[in-house]
N, C-alpha and C positions, 0 to 999 in steps of 0.2 A: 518172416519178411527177410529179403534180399538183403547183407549190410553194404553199405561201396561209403567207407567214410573218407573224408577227408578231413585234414587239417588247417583250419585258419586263423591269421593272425591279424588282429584288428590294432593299428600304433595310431593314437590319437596325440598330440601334441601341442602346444603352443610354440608361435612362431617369434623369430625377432625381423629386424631389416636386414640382414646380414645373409647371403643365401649361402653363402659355405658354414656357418655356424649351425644354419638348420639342414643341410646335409649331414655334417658330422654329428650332430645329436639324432637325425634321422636312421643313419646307418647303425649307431650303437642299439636305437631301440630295435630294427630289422634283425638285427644279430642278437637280443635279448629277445626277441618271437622264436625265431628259429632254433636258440638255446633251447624252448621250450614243444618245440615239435612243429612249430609250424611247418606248413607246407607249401602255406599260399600265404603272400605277406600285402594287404591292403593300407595304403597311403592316403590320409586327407587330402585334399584340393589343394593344387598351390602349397604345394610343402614348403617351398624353397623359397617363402617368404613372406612378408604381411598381406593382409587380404588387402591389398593396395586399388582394388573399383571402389573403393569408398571415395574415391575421387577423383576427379577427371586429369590427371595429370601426364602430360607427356615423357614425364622422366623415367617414369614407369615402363615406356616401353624398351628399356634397356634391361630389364628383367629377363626379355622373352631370348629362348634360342633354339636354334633346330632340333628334330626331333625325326632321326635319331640324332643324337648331338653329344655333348659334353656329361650332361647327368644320365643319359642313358647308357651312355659308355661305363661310367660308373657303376649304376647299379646291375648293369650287365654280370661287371666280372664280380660284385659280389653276388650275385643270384646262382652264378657258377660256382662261389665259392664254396654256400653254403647249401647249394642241391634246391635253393626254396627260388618258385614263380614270385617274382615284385610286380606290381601295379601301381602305377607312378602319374600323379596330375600334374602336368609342365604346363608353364606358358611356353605357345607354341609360334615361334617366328618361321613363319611360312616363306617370305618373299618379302621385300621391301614393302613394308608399308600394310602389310597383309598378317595379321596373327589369330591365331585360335585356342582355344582354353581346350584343353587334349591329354587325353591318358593315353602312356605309353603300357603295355603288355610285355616283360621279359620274363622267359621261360627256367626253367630251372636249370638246363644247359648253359646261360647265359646269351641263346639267341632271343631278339629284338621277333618279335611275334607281330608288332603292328601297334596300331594305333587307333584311338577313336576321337573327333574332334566333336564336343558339345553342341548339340544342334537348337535347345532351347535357351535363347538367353536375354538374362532379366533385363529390365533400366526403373531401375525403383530408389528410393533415399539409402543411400550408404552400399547401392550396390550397382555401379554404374557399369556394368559389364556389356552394354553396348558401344561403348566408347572405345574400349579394347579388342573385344575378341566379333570375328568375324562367323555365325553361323558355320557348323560344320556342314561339308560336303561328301563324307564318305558314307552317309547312312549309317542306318544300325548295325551292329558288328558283336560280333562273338568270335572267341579267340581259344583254340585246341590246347590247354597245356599238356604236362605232364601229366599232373594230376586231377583235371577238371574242366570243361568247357564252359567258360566264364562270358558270361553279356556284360560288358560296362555301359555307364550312364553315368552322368554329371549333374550334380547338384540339381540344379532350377530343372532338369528332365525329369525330376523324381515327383512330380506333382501331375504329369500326363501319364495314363495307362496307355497310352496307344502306342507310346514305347516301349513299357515297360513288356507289352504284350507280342510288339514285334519283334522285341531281342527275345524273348523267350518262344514264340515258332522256330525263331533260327535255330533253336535248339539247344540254348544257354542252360546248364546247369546251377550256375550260380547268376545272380546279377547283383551285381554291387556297384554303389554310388559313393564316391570321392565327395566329399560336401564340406563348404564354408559358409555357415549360416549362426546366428547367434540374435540374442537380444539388445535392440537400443538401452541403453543407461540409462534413460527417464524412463522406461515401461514399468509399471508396476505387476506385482508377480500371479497377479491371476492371468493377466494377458503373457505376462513369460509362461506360462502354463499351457496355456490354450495351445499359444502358438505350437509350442515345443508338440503337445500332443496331436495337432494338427498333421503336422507335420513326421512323425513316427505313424499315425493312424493309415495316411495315403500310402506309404509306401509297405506296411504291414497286409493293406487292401494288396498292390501288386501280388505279394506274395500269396493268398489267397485266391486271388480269378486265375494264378499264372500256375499255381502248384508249385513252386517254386521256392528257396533259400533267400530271403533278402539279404542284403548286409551295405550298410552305410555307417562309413567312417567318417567323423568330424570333427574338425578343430575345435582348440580352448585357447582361454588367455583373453586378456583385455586388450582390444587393439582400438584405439581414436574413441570413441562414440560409443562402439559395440563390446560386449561382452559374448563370446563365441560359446555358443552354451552344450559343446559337447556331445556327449550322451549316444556316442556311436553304440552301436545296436545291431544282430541276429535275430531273424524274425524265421520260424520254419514254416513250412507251406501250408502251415494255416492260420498263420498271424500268431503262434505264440511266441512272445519275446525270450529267448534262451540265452542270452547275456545285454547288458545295456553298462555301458562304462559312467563315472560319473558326470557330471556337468561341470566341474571347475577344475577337474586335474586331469593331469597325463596320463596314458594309461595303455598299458600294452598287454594286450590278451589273445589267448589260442584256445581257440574249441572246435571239437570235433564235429562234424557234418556229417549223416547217413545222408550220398545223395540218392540211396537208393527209394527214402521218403518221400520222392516224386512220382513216383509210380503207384507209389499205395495213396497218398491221396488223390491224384488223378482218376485212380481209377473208383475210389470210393465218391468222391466229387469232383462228376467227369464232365468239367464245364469246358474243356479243350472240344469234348466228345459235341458236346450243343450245341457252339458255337454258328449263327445262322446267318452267315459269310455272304448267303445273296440277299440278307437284308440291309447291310452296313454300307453302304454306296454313300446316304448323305452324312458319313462322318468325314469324308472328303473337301465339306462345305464350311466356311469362316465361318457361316451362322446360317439354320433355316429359316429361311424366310420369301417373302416375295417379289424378293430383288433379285 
């Protein structure tokens, strides 16, 4: 088999309110990836500061700034410093009044690649993200680097295949999820269980129907209510898990990727090959029925 590996680096963290103190702890862990080979350096959700939709507050939206803007400038000139692609989750101030939850893409040259703004998004207890962020508009998106043709998706997108399926025909070699998700503080730990494996299970599936590299990075730390229960994770294209970091610490790791393991399972379970395109018409539809 063909090798074409790459290197990636998964920096899971806990956050404070402070967004310069989690930039500058951001950047030391980036440069402790790349210390160790990384190639392609993956960012939690909202790095730059508490997972602040746990409440509807206005003050919050002083968080947000253009994009490209101030942190992309940033991790621009270190992505150039140290030759490695950043994949960065900003809140994104579009226009007065107007913001979206959005990963920026900087290339290992230190060019701004693009952007993708979160198209699914929640309103559930401690995650009021309709309050803030405005549905994205630019569709699904895959982005050329140096080293890799990467699909992003955002957190609450990692529960729909239909994304996960449309960023990978575009031709994503990797797809990776930014994610802020964690357990309530009253949950008792079969239900932290459940969840947790719920939630690795679905996006493990992507990797599987898509042939494809999963990888979702996510936050730790006790923040209000919630315990952010970690546990960022490499899944290869057929759902086996080949790193999972733990659930209460920080934690910065690089491993290697054959993406050329997209072809040998593809081709060994060639579900791209099946796929029966003039049947899926009513997945168009909020729900079948006879309305």
């Amino acid at each position: 088999m063909q090798n074409k590996p790459v290197r990636v680096g998964l920096v899971q963290t806990s956050c404070t309110a402070n967004p310069k103190e989690n930039m500058d702890k951001t950047i030391v862990r980036i440069r402790e990836a790349a210390a160790k080979g990384a190639q392609i350096v993956f960012l939690q959700e909202l790095f730059l500061s508490l997972y602040f939709c746990d409440v509807e507050d206005y003050e919050n939206f002083k968080l947000a700034e253009a994009i490209p803007g101030p942190s992309t400038q940033t991790l621009s000139a270190l992505a150039k410093e140290l030759g490695v692609v950043i994949v960065a989750s900003l809140f994104e101030k579009r226009a007065e009044g107007l913001y979206h939850n959005t990963t920026a893409v900087l290339d290992a040259d230190g060019t701004y690649l693009g952007k993708y703004r979160k198209m699914h998004i929640p309103d559930d207890p401690g995650y009021y993200e309709k309050f803030y962020f405005t549905p994205g508009d630019l569709g699904y998106k895959v982005f050329e680097t140096k080293f890799a043709k990467i699909g992003v998706l955002i957190c609450w997108d990692q529960w729909y295949p239909e994304a996960a399926r449309i960023t990978s025909l575009m031709g994503a070699e990797l797809l990776f999820y930014p994610t802020a998700i964690g357990w309530a503080k009253s949950q008792d730990e079969e239900t932290n269980k459940e969840q947790y494996n719920g939630w690795q299970t679905v996006q493990r599936g992507h990797a599987v129907a898509n042939g494809l590299h999963v990888i979702a990075v996510n936050r730790t730390g006790e923040e209000a209510e919630m315990q952010f229960w970690g546990g960022s994770f490499i899944s290869n294209p057929m759902g086996k898990i080949m790193y999972q970091a733990p659930h209460l610490e920080e934690d910065v790791t690089v491993h290697e990727i054959n993406l050329a393991l997209s072809d040998y399972y593809r081709t060994h379970w060639p579900f791209l090959r099946d796929r029966r395109i003039d049947s899926y018409q009513p997945i168009t539809k909020r729900f079948i029925d006879n309305d």
